[in-house]
N, C-alpha and C positions, 0 to 999 in steps of 0.2 A: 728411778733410783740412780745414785749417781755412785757409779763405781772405782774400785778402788784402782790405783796403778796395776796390781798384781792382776786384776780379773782383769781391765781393759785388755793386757796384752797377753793374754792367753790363748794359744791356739784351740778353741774347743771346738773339737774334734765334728761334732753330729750335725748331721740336716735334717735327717725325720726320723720318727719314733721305731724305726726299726733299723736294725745290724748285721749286714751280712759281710762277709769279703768280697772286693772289688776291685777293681782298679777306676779309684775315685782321684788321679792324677790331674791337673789342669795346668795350666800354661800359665808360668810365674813373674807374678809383678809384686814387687820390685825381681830382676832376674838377679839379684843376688846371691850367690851358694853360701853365704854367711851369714848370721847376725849378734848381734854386740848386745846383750843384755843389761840386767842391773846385776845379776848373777856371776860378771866375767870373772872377775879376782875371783872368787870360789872356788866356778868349775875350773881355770886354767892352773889355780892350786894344785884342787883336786888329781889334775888327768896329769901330769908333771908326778907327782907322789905314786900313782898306777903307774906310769912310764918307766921310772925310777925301779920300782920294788919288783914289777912282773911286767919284763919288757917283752918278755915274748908271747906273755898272754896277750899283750894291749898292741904287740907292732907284729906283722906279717909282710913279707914281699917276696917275691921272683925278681931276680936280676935282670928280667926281659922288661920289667915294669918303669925302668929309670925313666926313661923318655918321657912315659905317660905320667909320673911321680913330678919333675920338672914342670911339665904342661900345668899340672894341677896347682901346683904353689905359685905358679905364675899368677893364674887365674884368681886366684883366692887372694894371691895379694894387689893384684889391682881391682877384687871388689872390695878390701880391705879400704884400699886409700881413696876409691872414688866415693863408698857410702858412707864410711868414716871417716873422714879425711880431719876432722876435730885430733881422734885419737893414732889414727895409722899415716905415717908417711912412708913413701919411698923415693929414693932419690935417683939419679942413674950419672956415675962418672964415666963415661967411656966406656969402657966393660964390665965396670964394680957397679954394684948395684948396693943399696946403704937402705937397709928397711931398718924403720925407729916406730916402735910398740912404746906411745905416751904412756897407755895405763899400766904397763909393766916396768917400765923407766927402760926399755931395752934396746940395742942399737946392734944391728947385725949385719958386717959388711960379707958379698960372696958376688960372685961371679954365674949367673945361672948358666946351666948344664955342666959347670964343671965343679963335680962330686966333692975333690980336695980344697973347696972352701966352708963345704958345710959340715956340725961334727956330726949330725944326723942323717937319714937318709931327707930327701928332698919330701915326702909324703910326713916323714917322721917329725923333721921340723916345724912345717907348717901347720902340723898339727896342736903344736904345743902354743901354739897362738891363737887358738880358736875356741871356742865352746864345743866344735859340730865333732864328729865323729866321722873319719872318713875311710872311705870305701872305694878302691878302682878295680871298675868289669873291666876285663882286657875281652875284643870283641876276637872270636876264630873258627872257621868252620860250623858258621851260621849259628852259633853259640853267645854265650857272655860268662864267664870265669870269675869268680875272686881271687886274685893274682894278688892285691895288695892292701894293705888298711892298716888304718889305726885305730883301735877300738875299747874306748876303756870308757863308754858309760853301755853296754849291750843290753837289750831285755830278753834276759833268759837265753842267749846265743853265743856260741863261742868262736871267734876268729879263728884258733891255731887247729879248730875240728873240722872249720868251713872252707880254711886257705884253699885253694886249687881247685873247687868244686863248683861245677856246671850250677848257672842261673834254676835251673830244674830242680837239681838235687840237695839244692840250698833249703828250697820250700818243698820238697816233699813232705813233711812231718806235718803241715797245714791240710789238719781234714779239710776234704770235699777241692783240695785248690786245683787238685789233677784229675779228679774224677768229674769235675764240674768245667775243665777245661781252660780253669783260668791261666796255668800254667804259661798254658801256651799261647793264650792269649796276649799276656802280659810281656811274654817273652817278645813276641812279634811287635810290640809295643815299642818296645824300650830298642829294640833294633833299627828300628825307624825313627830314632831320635833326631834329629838334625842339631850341628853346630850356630849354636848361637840364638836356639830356640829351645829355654830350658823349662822343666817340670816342676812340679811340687807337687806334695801328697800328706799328707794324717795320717798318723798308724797310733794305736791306742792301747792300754791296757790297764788293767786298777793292783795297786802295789798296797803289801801289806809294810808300813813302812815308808821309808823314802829316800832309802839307799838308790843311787846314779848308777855303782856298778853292781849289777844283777847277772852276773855271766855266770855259762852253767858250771864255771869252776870254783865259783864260790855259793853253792847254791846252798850247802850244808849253812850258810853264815843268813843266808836272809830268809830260805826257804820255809825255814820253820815258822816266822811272822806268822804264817797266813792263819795257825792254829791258836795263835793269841788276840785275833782281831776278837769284838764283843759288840754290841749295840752300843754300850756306854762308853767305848774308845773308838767306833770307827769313822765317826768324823776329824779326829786329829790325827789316828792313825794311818786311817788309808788313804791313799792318795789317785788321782787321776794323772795317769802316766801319759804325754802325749810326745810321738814325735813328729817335730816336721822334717820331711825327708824331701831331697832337692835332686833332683837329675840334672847333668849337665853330660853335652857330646864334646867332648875336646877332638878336633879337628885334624891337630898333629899325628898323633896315636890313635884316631877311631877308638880312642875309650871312653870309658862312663865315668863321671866322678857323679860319687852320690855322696851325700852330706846328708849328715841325720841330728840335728840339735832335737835334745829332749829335757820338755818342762814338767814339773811338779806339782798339782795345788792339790791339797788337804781336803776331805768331801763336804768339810762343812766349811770350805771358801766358794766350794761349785755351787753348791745348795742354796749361795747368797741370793743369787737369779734365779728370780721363778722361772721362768720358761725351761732353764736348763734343769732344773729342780724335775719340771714335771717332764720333760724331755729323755732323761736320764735316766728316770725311774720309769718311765715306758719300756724302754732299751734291755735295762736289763731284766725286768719281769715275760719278756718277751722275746731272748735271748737263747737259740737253741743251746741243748748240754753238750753237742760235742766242740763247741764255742767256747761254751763258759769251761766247761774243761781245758781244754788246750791253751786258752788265756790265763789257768792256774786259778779261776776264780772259786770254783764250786764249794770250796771249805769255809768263804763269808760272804757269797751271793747273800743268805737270806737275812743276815745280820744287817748288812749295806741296806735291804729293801727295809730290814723294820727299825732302820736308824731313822731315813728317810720321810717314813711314815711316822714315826713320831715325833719326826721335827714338820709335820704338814703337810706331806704329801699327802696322804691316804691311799687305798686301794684306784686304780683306774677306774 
């Protein structure tokens, strides 16, 4: 079958018919911590209007973070101009530096590391140029921190509750992730990142809806969806939430920049691909409860299963 733009460039998420948590991270090609959508004008609307209305929900930092904030926009804009180079240029006059955002008509002259050129913080601006959603671990006594970020598309997660809080205690609330050791695992993981050899990963979830900002402070505003999904709506309503998340070691600062763009498609755009049709419907039939609980799904698992099924899946 020959697929649409929107299914071709879809990160879907799965490789076999069963889901557990893992750290399913691999070594990323293209190593870009960005990417340029058909959704840019949208999201870059969107996350400017969150910035604007609720800066403190969407911007978090420690003053210790400038350095590694600098490091990152640096980063970000020279994968800007060498993947995009159609739409991002940067130019360097001596010590001004002239970055021009084509799809935004924008031209922004500054000076990097020095703060009284930019009217944002350095993480803050670069943000607003991006789709991704960004995240810096400051590394400390064999630790990782969220120290800074920008975050205004979250799933079900809130920055200004997370600011300052250990790699650990971020994900404690994920049954079985510290009882099963992944924790720690993962932690060891991401500490052994090296400069200039960056990650990529999936994380997933099904949204009643298709609301971007899902944070737990607007939870009363989307939360209640999940009691309105139906068999006869859940193919236009719910949606397959996926993010890809990026690790990068910035070498200057020993921090982490993680970048998380998150895509959208409707279950009855998933459902176009068989494979993913019967893939999916394995998944979640087969899908422990304190999973489907904690992912928020359990109030229209079985509606999702018998949408599914009577658009042809059937029972396994």
């Amino acid at each position: 079958m020959k697929l649409t733009e929107e299914l071709e460039s879809f990160p879907y998420p799965f490789k076999g018919d069963i889901y557990r948590y893992s750290n399913n991270s691999a070594l990323l090609t293209p190593p870009s911590s960005v990417e340029v959508t058909k959704g840019y004008l949208e999201d870059i609307k969107l996350k400017r209007s969150l910035l604007s209305k609720h800066h403190s929900r969407c911007f978090q930092s420690f003053p210790h973070t400038n350095r590694a904030q600098w490091e990152a926009m640096e980063l970000i804009l020279t994968d800007l101009t060498s993947f995009f180079p159609e739409s991002f240029h940067l130019k360097k006059e001596g010590k001004k530096h002239i970055f021009i955002n084509q799809l935004t008509q924008e031209k922004h002259e500054f000076k990097l590391g020095d703060d009284s050129t930019l009217l944002d913080e350095p993480l803050d601006f670069i943000g607003r140029h991006v789709q991704e959603d960004l995240i810096i671990m400051m590394q400390r006594d064999g630790d990782l921190y969220l120290d800074a970020g920008q975050l205004c598309f979250p799933a079900n997660w809130s920055l200004a509750f997370n600011h300052g809080m250990s790699f650990k205690n971020i994900h404690f609330p994920i049954p079985g992730f510290k009882e099963e050791g992944l924790d720690e695992r993962i932690l060891q993981f991401l500490l052994r990142l090296e400069a200039g050899n960056p990650w990529g990963r999936k994380n997933w979830s099904l949204m009643a809806g298709n609301k971007m900002d899902t944070s737990l402070e607007t939870f009363d505003q989307w939360g209640k969806d999940r009691k309105n999904v139906t068999v006869e709506n859940a193919g236009e309503f719910v949606h397959l939430r996926v993010e890809v998340q990026k690790l990068f070691r910035l070498p200057r600062s020993n921090a982490i920049l993680f970048t998380i763009h998150t895509h959208l498609l409707p279950l009855e755009k998933l459902i176009e691909i068989p494979e993913w049709r019967r893939q999916f419907y394995q998944i979640l039939v087969e899908l422990p409860s304190y999973i489907v609980e904690y992912k928020g799904i359990s109030l229209f698992k079985n509606k999702i299963l018998a949408y599914i099924e009577k658009k042809g899946e059937g029972s396994p």
